[in-house]
VOGU-3710 file (C-alpha; in Angstrom, 3 decimals, decimal comma):
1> xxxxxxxxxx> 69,301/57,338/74,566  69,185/54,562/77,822  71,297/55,878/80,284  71,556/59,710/79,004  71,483/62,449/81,633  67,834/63,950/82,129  68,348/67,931/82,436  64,168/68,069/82,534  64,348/69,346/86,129  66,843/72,300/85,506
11> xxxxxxxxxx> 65,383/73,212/82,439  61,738/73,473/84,594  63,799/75,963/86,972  64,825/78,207/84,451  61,108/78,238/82,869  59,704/79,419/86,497  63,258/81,994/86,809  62,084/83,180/82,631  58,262/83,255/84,053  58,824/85,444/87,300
21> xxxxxxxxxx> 61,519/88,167/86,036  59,371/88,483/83,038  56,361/88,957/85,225  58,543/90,755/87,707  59,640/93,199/84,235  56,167/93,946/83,212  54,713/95,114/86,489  57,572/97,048/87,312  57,939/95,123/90,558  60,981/97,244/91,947
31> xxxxxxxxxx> 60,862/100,640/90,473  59,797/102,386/93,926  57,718/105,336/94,177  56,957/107,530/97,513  54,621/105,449/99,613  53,349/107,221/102,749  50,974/104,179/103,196  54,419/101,644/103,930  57,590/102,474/106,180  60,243/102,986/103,228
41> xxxxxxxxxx> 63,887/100,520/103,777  66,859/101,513/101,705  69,257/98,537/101,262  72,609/98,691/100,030  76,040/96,656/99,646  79,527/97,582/98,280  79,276/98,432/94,039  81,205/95,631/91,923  84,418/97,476/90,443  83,205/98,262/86,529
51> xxxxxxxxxx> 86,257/96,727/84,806  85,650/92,984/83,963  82,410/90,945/84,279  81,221/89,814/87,527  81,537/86,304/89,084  80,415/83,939/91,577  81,494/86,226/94,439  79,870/88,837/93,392  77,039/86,592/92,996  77,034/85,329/96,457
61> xxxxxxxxxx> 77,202/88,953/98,362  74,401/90,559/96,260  72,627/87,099/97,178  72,773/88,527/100,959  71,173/91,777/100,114  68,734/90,420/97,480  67,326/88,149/100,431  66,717/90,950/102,296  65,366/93,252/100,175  62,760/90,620/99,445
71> xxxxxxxxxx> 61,953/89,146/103,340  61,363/93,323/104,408  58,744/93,967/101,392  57,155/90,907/102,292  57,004/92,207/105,926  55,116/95,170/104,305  58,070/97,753/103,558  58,755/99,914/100,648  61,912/98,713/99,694  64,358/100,790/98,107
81> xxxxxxxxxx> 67,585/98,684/96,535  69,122/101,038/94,552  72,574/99,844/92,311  75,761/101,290/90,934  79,289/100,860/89,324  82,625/101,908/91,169  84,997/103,371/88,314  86,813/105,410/90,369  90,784/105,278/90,785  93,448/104,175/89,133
91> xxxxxxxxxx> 92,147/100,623/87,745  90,640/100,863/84,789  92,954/103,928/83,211  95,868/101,653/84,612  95,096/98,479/82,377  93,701/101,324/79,738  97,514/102,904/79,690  98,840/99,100/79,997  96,960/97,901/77,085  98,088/100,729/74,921
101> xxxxxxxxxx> 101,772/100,064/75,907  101,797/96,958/75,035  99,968/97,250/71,689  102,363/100,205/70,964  105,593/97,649/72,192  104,132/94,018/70,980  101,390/94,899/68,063  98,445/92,830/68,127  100,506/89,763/65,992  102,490/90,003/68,649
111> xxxxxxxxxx> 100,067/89,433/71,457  98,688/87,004/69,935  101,701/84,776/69,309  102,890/85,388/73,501  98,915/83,974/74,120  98,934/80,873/71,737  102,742/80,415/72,853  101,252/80,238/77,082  98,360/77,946/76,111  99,798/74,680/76,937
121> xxxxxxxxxx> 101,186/76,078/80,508  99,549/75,209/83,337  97,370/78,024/85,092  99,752/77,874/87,878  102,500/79,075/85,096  100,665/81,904/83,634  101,624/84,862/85,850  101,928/88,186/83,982  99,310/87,709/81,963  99,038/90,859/78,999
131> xxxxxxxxxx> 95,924/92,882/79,426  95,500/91,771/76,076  95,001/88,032/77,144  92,818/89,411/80,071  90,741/91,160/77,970  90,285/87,800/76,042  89,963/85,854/79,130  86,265/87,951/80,337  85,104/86,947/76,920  85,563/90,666/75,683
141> xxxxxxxxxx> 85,260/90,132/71,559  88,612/90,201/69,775  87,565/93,367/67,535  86,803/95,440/70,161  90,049/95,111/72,183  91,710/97,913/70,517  88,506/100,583/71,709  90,154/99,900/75,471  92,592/102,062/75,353  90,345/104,670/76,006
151> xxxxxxxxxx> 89,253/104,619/79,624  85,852/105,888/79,211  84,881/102,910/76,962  85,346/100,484/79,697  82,712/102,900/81,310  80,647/102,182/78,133  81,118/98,332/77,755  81,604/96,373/81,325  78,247/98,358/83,052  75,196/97,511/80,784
161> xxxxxxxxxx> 76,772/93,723/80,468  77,029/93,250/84,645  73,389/94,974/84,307  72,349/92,530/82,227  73,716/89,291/84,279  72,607/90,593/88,053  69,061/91,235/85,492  69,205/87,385/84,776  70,613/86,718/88,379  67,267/88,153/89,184
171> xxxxxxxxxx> 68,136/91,150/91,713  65,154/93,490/93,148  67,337/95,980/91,934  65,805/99,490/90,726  67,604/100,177/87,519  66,262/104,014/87,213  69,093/104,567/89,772  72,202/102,890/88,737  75,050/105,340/88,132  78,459/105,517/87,537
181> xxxxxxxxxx> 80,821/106,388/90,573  82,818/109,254/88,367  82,076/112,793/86,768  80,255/110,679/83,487  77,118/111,163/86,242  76,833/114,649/87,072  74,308/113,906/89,676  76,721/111,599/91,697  79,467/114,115/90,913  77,341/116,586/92,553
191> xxxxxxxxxx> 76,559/114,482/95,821  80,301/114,061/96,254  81,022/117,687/96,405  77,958/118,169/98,446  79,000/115,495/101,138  82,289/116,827/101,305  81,357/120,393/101,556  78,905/119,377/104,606  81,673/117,578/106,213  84,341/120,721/105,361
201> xxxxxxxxxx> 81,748/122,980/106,848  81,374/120,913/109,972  85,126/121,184/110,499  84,734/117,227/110,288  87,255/116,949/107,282  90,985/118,211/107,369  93,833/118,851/104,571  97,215/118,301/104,901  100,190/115,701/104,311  99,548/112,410/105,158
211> xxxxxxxxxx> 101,495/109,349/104,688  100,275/107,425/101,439  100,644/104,474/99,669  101,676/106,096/95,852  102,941/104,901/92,702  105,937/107,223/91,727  105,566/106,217/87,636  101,721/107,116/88,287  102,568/110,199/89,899  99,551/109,818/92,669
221> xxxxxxxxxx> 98,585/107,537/95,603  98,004/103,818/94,951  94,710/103,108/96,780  93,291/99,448/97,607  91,795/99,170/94,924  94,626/100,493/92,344  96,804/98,063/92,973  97,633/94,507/91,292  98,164/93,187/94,940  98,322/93,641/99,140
231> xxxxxxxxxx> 94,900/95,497/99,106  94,908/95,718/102,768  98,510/97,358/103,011  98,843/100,250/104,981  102,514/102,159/105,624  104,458/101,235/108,157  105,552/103,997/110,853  109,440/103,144/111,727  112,155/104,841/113,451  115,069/105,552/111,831
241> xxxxxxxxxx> 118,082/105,672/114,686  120,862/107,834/113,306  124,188/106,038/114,704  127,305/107,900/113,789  130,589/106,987/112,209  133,160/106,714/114,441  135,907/106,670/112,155  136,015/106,860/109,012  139,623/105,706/107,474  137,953/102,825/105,171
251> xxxxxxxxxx> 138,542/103,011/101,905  134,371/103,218/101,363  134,107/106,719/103,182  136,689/108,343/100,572  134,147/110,802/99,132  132,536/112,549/102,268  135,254/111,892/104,589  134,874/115,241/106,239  131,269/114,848/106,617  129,315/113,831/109,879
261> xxxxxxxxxx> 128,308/110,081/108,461  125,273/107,781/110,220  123,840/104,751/109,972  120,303/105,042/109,374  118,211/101,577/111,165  114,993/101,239/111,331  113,270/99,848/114,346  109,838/99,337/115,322  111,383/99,113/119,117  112,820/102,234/120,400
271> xxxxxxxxxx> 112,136/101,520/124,187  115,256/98,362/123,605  118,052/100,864/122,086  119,103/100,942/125,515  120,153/97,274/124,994  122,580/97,943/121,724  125,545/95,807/121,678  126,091/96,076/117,783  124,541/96,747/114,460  124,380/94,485/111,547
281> xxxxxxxxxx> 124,566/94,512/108,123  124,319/91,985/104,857  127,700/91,531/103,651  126,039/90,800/100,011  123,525/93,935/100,444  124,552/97,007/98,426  123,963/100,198/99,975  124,229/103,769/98,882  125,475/107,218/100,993  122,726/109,734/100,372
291> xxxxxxxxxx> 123,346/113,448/100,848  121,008/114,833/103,674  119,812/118,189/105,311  122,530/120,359/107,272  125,369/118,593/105,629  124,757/114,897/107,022  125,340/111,449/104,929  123,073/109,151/105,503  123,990/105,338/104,581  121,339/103,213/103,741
301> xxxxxxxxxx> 119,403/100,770/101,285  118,538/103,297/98,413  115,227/101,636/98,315  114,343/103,445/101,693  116,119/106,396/100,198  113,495/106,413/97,761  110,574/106,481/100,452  112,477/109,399/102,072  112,673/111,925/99,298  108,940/111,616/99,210
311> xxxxxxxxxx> 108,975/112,044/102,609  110,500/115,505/102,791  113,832/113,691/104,661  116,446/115,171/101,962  117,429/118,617/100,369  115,558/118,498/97,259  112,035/117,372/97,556  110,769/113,788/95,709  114,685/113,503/94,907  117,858/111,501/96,554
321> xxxxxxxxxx> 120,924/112,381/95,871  123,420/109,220/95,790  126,973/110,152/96,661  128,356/106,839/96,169  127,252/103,119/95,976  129,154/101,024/98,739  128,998/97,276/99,178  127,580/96,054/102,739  130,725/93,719/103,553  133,159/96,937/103,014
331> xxxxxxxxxx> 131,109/98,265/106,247  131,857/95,790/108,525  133,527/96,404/111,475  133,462/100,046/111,086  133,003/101,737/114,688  129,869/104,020/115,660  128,471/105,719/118,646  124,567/105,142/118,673  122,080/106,994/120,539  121,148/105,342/124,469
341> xxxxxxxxxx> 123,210/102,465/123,906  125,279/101,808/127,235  128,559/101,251/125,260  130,388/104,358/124,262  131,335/102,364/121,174  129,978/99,706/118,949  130,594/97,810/115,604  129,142/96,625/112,488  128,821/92,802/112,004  127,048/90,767/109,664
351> xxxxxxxxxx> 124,122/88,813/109,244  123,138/87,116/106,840  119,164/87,098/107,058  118,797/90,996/106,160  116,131/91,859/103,654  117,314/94,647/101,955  113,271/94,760/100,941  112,211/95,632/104,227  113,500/99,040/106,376  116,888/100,201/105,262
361> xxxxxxxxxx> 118,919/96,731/105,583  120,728/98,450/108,382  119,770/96,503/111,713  120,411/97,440/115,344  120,972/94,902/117,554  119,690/93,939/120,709  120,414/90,517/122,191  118,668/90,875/125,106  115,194/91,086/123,781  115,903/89,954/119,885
371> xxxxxxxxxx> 116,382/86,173/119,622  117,572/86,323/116,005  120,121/89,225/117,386  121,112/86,549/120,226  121,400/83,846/118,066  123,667/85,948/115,713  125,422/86,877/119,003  126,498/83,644/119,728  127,630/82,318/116,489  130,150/85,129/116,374
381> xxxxxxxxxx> 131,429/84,842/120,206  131,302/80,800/119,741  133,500/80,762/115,954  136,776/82,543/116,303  136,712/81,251/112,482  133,408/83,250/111,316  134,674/86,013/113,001  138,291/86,032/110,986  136,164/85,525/108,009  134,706/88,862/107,780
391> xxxxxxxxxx> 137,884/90,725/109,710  136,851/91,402/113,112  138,833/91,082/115,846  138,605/89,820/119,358  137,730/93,442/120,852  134,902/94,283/118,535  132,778/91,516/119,372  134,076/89,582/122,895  133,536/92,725/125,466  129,603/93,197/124,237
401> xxxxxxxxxx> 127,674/91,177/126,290  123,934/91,407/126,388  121,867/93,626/128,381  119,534/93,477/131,203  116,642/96,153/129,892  113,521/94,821/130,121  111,855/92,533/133,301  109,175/90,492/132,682  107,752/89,427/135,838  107,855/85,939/136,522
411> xxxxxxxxxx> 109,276/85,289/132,911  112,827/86,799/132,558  114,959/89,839/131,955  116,564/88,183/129,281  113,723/87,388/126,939  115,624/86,482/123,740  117,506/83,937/125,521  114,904/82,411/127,575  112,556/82,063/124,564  115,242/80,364/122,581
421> xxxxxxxxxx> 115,749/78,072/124,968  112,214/77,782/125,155  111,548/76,943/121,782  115,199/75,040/121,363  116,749/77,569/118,742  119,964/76,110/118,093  121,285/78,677/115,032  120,650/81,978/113,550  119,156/79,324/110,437  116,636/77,798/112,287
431> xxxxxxxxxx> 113,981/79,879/111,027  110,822/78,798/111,910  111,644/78,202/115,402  113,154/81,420/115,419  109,911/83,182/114,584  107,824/81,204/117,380  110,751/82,645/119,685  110,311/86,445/118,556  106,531/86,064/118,861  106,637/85,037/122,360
441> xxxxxxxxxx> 109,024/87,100/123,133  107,671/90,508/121,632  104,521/89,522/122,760  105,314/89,165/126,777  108,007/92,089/126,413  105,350/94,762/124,850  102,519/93,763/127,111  104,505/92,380/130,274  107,467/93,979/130,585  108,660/96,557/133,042
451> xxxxxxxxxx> 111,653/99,316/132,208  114,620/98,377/133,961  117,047/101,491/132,471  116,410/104,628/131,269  114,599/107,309/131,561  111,560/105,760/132,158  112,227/103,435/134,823  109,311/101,627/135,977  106,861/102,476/133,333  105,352/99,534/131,040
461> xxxxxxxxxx> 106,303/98,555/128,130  103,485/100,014/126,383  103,903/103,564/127,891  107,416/103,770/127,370  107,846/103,061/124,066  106,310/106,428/122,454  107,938/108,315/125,325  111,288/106,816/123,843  110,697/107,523/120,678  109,902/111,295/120,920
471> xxxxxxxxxx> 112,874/111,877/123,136  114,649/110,724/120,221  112,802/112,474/117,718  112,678/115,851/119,763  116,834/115,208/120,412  117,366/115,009/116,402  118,671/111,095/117,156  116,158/109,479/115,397  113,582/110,204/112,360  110,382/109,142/111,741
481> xxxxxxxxxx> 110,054/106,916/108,401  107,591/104,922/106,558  107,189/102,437/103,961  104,584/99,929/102,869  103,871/96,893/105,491  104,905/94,413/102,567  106,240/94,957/99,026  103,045/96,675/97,196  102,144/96,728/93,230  100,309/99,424/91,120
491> xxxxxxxxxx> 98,271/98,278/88,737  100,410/100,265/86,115  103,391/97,086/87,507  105,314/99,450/89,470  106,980/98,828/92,911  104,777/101,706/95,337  106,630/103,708/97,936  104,992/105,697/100,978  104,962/109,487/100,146  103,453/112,682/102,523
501> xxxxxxxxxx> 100,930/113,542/100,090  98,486/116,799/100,542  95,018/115,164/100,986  91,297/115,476/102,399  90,608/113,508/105,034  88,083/112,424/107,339  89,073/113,268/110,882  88,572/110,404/112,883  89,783/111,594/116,268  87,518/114,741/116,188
511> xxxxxxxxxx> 85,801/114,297/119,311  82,812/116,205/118,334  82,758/113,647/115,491  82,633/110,759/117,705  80,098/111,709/120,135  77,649/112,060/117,240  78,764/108,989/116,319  78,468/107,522/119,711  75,065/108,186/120,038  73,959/107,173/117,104
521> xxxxxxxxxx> 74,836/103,660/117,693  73,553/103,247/121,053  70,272/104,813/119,788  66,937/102,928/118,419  67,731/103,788/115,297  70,736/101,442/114,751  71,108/97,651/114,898  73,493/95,057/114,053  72,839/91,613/113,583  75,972/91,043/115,551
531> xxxxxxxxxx> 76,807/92,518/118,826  80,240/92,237/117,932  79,992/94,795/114,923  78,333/97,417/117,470  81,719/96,568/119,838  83,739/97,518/117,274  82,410/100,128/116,508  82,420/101,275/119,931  85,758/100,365/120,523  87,593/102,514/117,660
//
């Protein structure tokens, strides 16, 4: 037909492609043997996780090794590219135990009713998809769905077909050595135990609890690769400053009234308590009163509660006993001593900006080095009315004025107020200008800034701020806390926590370990193709 599109030029590629990995087939091109006559050259690169087909990405870092592999044995080298398939982890028996649940809930009618129901949204609209529909979606055949509720045949069905397409992608891959990353491949299983027993026997590995990412409903730790989202999540190490309740006549204090009561807030900034002029609170945020060790109540978001039963913080271990649920805005104003502050006696206030996702939606407040504390400051010193609002009076907020802690030479000693003047923050609301103020100011104050109080008078920033910390820590003031860098989902759909969890691990700091290390890098037998790599390496 005149004008029709010619495909003669593609279709003569694939003939060569059909010519060459047939050729390449018959002769056996990359199953290597011993070759005493050629220097030998191992190659590999990260295995593709076994449970889905691979795609264009995977496509375009094998392309980096494949080039290799080729350009060394035509520079006369017995090249080794051996291949394999990661099914280790909680992935595949994760969408194995979600498939059956939902078969079990929905029935297969079902399932496929919610998938002709979504067809007509846009992609952008289809979040949540069923493992069902996912299934579907990697061109997995309808009748076989039902066999993937058994882990193992995800083992049996996703390897041989990635095989097959890196076969047609034309890889210099020798097959004889693919394996499976799991106990299905005793040999592999056998290397593992092998490696780790060298390393054990070395004194190179170490057990003991370690903070984890973990899936409670899994009941074991969520690694990268287990979860639905924030692969590169790691927990978050906070301190949790215990500020006691200076009285306790409210209402909300009823049940544990002659208990010693704190506020639990988490900072990432010990070396500013010195600067405490309040804490705050969200007036909408509902928090819970948690029984603790040696008779204590802690008060805090029960989400952090959570994190801290797994973290050994409460009586009964992986368990957090609620006293009584108490709204945030029934909190305010109540008086508290809190440990370095310069006042003998603060108050709760509220802001409105709190996550009650992040820390334990209890905040301490420093104005002098916090510009969304300062800001906050000042709307409640400036508007009598926002103050009468939430019932505080002239005394609990007028007298605190900011403190002078921290001196950045030839900056301020006032960060938070220079930098919002700086970036022209005119409310607590204006948020974007409010996080260009807390960079610059966190930045210059952690790497800058001089101790102007305390015990550690003089020292930087950057030294004082651990020496803080485990004065507060030794004094019983503080605890140490952690929970997930950002909100973090098992593939199971559950919300993860960070839990001490007893675990091998490789110990990094050994400096036996590091020598070898050391000297391995800076010998002739190892090279980067970027200095940069060999700097970080040298660097960690």
């Amino acid at each position: 037909m005149e004008g029709a599109k010619s495909y003669e030029r593609r279709d003569r590629l694939i003939e060569i492609q059909n010519q060459a990995q047939e050729y390449w087939a018959t002769n056996k091109s990359y199953e290597k043997e011993v070759d005493h006559n050629k220097p030998k050259f191992l190659i590999t690169c990260p295995y593709p996780y076994a449970n889905g087909r691979l795609h264009l990405g995977h496509a375009f870092t094998y392309s980096k090794a494949e080039f290799y592999a080729r350009y060394k044995s035509m520079r006369g080298y017995n090249v080794l590219f051996p291949f394999a398939f990661h099914c280790t982890g909680m992935p595949i028996s994760a969408s194995a135990n979600k498939l059956t649940k939902e078969l079990k809930e929905i029935g297969v009618e079902g399932l496929k009713a919610l998938i002709e129901k979504r067809k007509g949204q846009p992609e952008g609209k289809k979040d949540n998809m069923t493992q069902y529909e996912i299934l579907l979606s990697v061109n997995v055949e309808e009748e076989q769905i039902e066999k993937f509720t058994d882990a193992l045949f995800w083992l049996e069905y996703f390897p041989p077909r990635n095989k097959q397409d890196l076969t047609q992608f034309g890889v210099a891959v020798d097959w004889r050595r693919s394996f499976i990353t799991t106990d299905v491949n005793p040999y592999y299983d056998s290397f593992i135990r092998w490696q780790f027993n060298t390393l054990k026997a070395k004194d190179f590995i170490k057990f003991g609890k370690r903070p984890s990412i973990f899936c409670i409903e899994d009941n074991q730790i969520c690694a990268a690769h287990d979860r639905a989202n924030s692969e590169d999540v790691v927990p978050q190490d906070y301190t949790l400053v215990k500020m006691k309740v200076a009285d306790k006549s409210k209402a909300c204090f009823d049940e544990f009234r002659d208990k010693e009561v704190f506020f639990l807030a988490a900072t990432l900034r010990t070396e500013t308590m010195y600067g405490q002029t309040n804490c705050y609170i969200l007036p909408t945020g509902t928090y819970g009163a948690f029984e603790a060790k040696d008779g204590e109540v802690w008060i805090c978001a029960e989400r952090a509660a959570k994190n801290m039963a797994y973290q050994l913080m409460f009586p009964e271990e992986n368990n957090w006993y609620m006293i009584c649920e108490i709204k945030g805005e029934d909190l305010i104003g109540v008086p508290m001593n809190s440990p370095l502050c310069k006042y003998e006696q603060i108050y709760m206030w509220p802001m409105l900006t709190i996550s009650m996702n992040k820390g334990t939606g209890i905040v301490t407040s420093v104005p002098s080095d916090s510009p969304d504390d300062f800001m906050n400051l000042q709307m409640l010193r400036n508007k009598p009315e926002w103050r009468a609002k939430w019932g505080l009076t002239d005394d609990m907020v007028m007298p605190f004025e900011p403190i002078s802690i921290i001196d950045v030479p030839g900056y301020s000693d006032m960060s938070a107020e220079k930098a919002c003047t700086d970036k022209k923050v005119k409310s607590p609301n204006d948020k974007a200008k409010l996080e260009e103020a807390k960079e610059l100011c966190y930045q210059k104050g952690f790497y800058e800034g001089i101790m102007k109080v305390g015990e550690f008078t003089g020292k930087k920033v950057e030294e004082a701020k651990p020496l803080v910390r485990q004065m507060l820590l030794d004094s019983n003031q503080a605890l140490k806390y952690y929970e997930p860098q950002e909100e973090t989902i098992s593939r199971s759909g559950y919300v993860c926590i960070v839990a001490l969890c007893d675990q091998w691990y490789l110990d990094y700091g050994n400096e036996k370990y590091k020598e070898i290390i050391r000297k391995h890098i800076n010998s002739e037998d190892y090279e980067t193709f970027n200095p940069e790599i060999l700097h970080q390496f040298e660097i960690a």
